[in-house]
C-alpha positions in Angstrom: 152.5 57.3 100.0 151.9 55.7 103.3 154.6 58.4 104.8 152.3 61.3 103.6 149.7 62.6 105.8 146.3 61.7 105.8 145.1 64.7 104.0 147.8 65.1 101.5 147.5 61.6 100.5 144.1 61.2 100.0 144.3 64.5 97.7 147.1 63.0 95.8 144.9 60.1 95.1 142.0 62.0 94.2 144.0 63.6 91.4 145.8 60.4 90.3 141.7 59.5 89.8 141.0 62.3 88.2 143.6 62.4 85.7 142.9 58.6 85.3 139.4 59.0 84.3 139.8 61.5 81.9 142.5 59.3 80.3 140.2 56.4 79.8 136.6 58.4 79.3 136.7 56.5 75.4 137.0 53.6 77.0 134.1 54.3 78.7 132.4 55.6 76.2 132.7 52.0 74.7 130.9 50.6 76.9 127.7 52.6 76.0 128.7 52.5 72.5 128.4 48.7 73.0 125.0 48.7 74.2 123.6 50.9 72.0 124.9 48.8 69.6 123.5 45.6 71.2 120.2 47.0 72.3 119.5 48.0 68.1 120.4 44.2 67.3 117.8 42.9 69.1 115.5 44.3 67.0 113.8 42.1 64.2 115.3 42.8 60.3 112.0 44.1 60.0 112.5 46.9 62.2 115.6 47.7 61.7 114.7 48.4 57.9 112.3 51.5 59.2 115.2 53.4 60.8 116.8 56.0 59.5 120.8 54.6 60.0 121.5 50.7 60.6 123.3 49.9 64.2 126.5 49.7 62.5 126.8 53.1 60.5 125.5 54.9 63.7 128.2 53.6 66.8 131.1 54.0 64.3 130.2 57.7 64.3 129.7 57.1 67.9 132.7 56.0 68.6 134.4 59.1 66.1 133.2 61.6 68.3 133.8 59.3 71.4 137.5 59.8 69.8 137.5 63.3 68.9 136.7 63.9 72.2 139.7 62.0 73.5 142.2 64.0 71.5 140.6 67.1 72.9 141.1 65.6 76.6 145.0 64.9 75.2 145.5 68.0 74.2 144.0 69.7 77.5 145.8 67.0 79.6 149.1 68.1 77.7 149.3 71.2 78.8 149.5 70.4 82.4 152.4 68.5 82.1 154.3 70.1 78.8 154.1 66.9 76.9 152.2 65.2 74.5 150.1 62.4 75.5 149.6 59.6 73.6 146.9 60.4 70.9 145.5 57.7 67.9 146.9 56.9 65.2 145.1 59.4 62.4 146.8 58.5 59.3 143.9 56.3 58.2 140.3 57.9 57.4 138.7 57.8 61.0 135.3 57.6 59.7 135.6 54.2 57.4 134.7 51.6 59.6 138.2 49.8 59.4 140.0 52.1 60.6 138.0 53.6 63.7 137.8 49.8 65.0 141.1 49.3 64.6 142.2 51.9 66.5 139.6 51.5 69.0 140.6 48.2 69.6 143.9 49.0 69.6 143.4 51.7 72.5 141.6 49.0 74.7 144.8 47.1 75.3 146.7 50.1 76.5 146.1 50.3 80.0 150.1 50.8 80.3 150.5 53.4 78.1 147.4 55.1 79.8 149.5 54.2 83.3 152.5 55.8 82.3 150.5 59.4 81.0 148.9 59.3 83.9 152.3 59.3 85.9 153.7 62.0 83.7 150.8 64.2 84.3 150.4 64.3 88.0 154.2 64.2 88.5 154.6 67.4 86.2 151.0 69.3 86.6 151.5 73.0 87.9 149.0 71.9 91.0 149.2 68.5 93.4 152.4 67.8 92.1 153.5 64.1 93.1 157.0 64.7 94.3 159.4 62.5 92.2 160.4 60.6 95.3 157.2 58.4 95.1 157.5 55.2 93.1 155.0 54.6 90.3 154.2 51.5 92.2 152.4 54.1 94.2 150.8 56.0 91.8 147.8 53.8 90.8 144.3 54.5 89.9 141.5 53.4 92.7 139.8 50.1 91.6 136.3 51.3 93.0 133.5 50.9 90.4 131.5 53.3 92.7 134.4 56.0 92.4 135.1 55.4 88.7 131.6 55.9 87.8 131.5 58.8 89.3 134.5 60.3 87.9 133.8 59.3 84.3 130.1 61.1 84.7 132.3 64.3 86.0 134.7 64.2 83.2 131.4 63.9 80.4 129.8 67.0 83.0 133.4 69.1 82.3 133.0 68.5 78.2 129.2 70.2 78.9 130.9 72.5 81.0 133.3 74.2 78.1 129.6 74.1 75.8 128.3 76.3 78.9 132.0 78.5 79.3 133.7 78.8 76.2 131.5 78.3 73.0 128.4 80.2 71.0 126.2 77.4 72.3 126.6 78.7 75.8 126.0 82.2 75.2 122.0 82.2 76.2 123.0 80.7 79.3 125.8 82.9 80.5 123.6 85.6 79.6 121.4 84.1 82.0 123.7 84.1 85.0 126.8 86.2 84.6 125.0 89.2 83.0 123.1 90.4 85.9 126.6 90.5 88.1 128.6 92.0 85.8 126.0 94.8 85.4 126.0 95.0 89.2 129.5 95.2 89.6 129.7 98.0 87.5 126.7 99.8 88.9 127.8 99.1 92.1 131.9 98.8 92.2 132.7 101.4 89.2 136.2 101.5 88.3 138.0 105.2 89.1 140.8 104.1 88.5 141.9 101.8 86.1 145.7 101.6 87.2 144.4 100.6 90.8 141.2 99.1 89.5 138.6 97.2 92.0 139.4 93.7 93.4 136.6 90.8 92.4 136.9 87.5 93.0 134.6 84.5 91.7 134.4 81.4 93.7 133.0 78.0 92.3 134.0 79.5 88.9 134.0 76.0 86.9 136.1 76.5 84.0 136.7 80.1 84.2 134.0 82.1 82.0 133.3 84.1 84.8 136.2 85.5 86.4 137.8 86.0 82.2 134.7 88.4 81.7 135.3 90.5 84.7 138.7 90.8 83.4 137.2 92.1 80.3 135.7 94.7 81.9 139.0 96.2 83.9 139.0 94.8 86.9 141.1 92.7 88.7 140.2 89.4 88.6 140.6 86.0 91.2 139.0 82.9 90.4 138.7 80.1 92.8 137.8 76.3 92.3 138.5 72.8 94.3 137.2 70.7 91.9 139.9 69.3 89.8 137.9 68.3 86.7 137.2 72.0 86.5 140.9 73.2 87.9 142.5 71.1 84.5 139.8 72.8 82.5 140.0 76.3 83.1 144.4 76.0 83.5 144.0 75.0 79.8 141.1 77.5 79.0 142.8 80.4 80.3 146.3 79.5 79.6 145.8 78.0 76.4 143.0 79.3 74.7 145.1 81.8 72.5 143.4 81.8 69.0 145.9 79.6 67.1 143.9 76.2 68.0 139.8 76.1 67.1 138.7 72.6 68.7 135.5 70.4 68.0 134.2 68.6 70.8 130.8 66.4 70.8 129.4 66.7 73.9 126.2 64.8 74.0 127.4 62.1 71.4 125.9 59.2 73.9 122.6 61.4 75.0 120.5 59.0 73.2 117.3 60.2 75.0 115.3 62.9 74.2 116.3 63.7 70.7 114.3 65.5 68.5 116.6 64.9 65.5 118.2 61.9 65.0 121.8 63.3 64.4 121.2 65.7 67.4 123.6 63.8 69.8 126.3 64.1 67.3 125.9 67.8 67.5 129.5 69.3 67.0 130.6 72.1 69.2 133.4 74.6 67.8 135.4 75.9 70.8 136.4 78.3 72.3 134.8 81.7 71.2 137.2 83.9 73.3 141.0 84.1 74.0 142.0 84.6 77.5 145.7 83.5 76.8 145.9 85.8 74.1 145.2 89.2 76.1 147.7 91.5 78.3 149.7 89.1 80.4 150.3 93.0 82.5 146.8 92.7 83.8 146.1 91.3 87.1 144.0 87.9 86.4 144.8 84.8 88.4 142.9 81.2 90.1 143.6 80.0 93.6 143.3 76.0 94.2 141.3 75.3 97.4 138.3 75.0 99.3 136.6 78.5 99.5 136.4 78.8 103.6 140.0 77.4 103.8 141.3 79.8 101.2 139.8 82.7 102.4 138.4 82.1 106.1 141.1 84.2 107.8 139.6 87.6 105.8 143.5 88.1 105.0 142.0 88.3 101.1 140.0 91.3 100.7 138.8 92.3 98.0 136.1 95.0 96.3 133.5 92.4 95.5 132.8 88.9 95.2 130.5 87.6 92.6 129.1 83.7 93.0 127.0 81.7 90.6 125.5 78.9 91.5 127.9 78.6 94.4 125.7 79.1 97.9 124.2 75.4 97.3 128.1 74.1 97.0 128.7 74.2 100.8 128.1 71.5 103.4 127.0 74.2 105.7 126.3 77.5 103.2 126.6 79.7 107.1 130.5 79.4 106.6 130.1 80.5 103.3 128.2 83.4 104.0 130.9 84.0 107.3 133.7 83.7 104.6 132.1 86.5 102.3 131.6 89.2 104.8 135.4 88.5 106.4 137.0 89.0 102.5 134.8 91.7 101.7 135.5 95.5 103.0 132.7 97.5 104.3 131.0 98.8 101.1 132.2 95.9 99.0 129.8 94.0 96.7 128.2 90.1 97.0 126.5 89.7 94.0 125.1 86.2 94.2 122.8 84.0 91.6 121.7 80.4 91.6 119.0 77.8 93.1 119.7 75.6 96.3 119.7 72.5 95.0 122.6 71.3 97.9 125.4 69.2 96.4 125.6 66.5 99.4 122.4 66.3 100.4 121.7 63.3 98.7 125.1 61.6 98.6 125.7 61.0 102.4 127.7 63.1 103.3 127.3 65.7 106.2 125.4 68.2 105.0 122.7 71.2 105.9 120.4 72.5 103.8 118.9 75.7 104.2 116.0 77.5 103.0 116.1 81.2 101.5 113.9 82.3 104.3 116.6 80.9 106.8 119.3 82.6 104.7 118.2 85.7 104.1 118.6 86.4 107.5 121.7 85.9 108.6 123.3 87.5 104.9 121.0 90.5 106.5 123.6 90.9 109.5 126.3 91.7 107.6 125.2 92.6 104.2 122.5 95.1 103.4 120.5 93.7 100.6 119.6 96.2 97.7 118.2 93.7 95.5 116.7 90.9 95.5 114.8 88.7 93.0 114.0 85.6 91.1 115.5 84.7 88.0 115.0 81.4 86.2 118.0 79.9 85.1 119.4 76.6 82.8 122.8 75.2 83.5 124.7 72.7 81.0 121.1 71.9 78.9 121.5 70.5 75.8 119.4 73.1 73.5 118.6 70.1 70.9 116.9 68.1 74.0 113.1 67.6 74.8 114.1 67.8 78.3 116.0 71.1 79.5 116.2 71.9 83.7 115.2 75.5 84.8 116.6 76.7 87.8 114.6 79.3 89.8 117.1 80.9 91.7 117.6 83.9 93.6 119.2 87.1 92.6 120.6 89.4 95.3 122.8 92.3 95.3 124.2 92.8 99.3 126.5 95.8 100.0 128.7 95.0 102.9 128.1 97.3 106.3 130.6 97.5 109.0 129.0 95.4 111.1 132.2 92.7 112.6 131.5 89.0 111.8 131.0 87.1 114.9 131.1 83.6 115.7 132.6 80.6 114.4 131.3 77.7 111.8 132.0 74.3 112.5 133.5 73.0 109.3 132.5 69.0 108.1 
């Protein structure tokens, strides 16, 4: 890879990560499996009579879910690359306590086979495709705790994110957030035509909920994303999800905090509750890979409206966002926007400037006349079971686009 430029190799290696860490996320899972499972045995036979499951009986079904989960992430991992990964053994019942440890244990010692998925899937995955000229010597997982750590808390975030996107459960909270913008967008970009129908597009749109629903209402439809946790998500979601396949996925199954019930981590989650794959393959949906100001900076996109949820607080410096909205939307267009400020890199050090809504407001003022504006309170990937749920108080605003010229340049970090 060392012939690669900067940029395109460290992008490469950022998906071989990726891909890695969703390969091995039982393996993690193991670990806290493990100290559950230690932490219990320290307490006296005394105690340990009172609860309601002994150690043993309780990270077994752990480690089923931590499993189930697993084949899920095969499955979703499959259909980048249009083969079948490697998935356990099932012939045995995966609940007796035999079986699950034998297979677990078995799936420890398989870094290899793990390797050699993780090959196929970035040298066959319809984005950052690994051209076949680089040797697997070269494609190899990083070996920085600090970067694995965070990679297996995304890929546990991304099996939240399909509760939030693409199941019952998440209904409350979509209702939350995407209601209000698709009511505005069809208060204020009707379709007229439905052969010609208006142009949205949905930046930051995680697994694709968002931009699928605006489809669902006639429009044309572009969803964009960078992150790749969410990229392999909503390529299966929206390509995949077609009816034939119900999946159960347990997304909290090593939340062991703040339970009310004592089963509630091992709450089961049917997915998905819509079809994308199985509508009209004639209408106009599609997602663009990228970072939102490189993708659509030059104002070459333009589209009807642009509708962003919990997006603003994404950006390293949230004035190119706003710069990168006015030059894709055409005078009259709609920015329908909803979510808190709660900036991603503020606290990660990186480069990053965080604005209040009183500096904002301004400066979406010079090219967007604001109609509406208000504050809604919000959740985002709670767990409903939990004694702890995070409300977002975030602001609501509906700006129609003047013709007012946008002026000036960003610096971009």
């Amino acid at each position: 890879m060392d012939r690669l430029t900067r940029e395109v190799r460290e992008e490469y290696r950022h998906f071989i990560n990726v891909v890695y860490a969703f390969l091995r996320y039982k393996h993690d899972g193991a670990v806290d499996s493990e100290r559950i499972y230690r932490s219990m045995q320290l307490l006296s036979d005394d105690d340990r009579e009172l609860l309601i499951e002994q150690p043993a009986t309780r990270v077994i079904k752990i480690i089923h879910a931590l499993m189930a989960n697993q084949r899920f992430i095969n499955v979703m991992l499959s259909s980048l690359s249009g083969q079948v990964i490697n998935t356990d053994d099932e012939a045995d019942d995966p609940m007796s306590p035999a079986s699950t440890k034998k297979q677990f244990n078995d799936a420890r010692s398989s870094e290899d086979i793990i390797l050699d998925d993780m090959r196929q899937i970035v040298r066959n995955s319809p984005f950052c495709r690994i051209p076949s000229e680089i040797p697997d010597s070269d494609i190899l997982p990083t070996e920085d705790p600090s970067v694995l750590a965070r990679n297996m808390d995304w890929v546990r975030t991304t099996l939240r994110q399909f509760v939030r996107d693409w199941s019952n459960e998440g209904m409350e909270e979509r209702n939350q957030s995407f209601t209000p913008l698709l009511e505005s967008l069809q208060r204020n970009v009707p379709i007229t035509n439905a052969d010609q129908p208006p142009r949205v597009l949905c930046p930051g749109c995680g697994l694709g909920r968002l931009p699928y629903e605006v489809l669902e209402l006639g429009y044309a439809s572009q969803g964009n994303e960078i992150s790749f946790f969410m990229l392999i998500g909503s390529y299966f979601a929206t390509n995949f999800f077609d009816g034939k396949s119900a999946y159960r996925i347990y997304p909290y199954c090593l939340a062991t905090s703040n339970r009310v019930k004592h089963d509630d981590q091992l709450y089961m989650c049917p997915i998905p509750d819509a079809f994308p794959a199985k509508k009209d393959k004639k209408r106009d949906f599609s997602m663009c890979t990228g970072d939102f100001n490189e993708v659509y900076g030059t104002g070459e996109h333009q589209f009807d409206a642009i509708l962003t949820c919990f997006f603003l607080d994404t950006a390293k410096n949230p004035i190119s966002y706003i710069r990168t909205c006015a030059k894709s939307i055409r005078e009259g267009g709609l920015w329908a926007n909803i979510g808190p400020l709660l900036y991603h890199y503020a606290d990660f050090g990186h480069k990053s400037v965080e604005l209040s809504w009183e500096e904002l407001r301004p400066i979406i003022a010079i090219w967007f006349k604001l109609v509406k504006e208000e504050w809604r309170e919000a959740n985002y990937t709670s767990n409903k079971r939990s004694m702890m749920r995070t409300q977002y108080k975030c602001i609501y605003f509906e700006g129609i686009r003047n013709n007012e010229k946008v002026f000036g340049q960003s610096n971009v970090f």
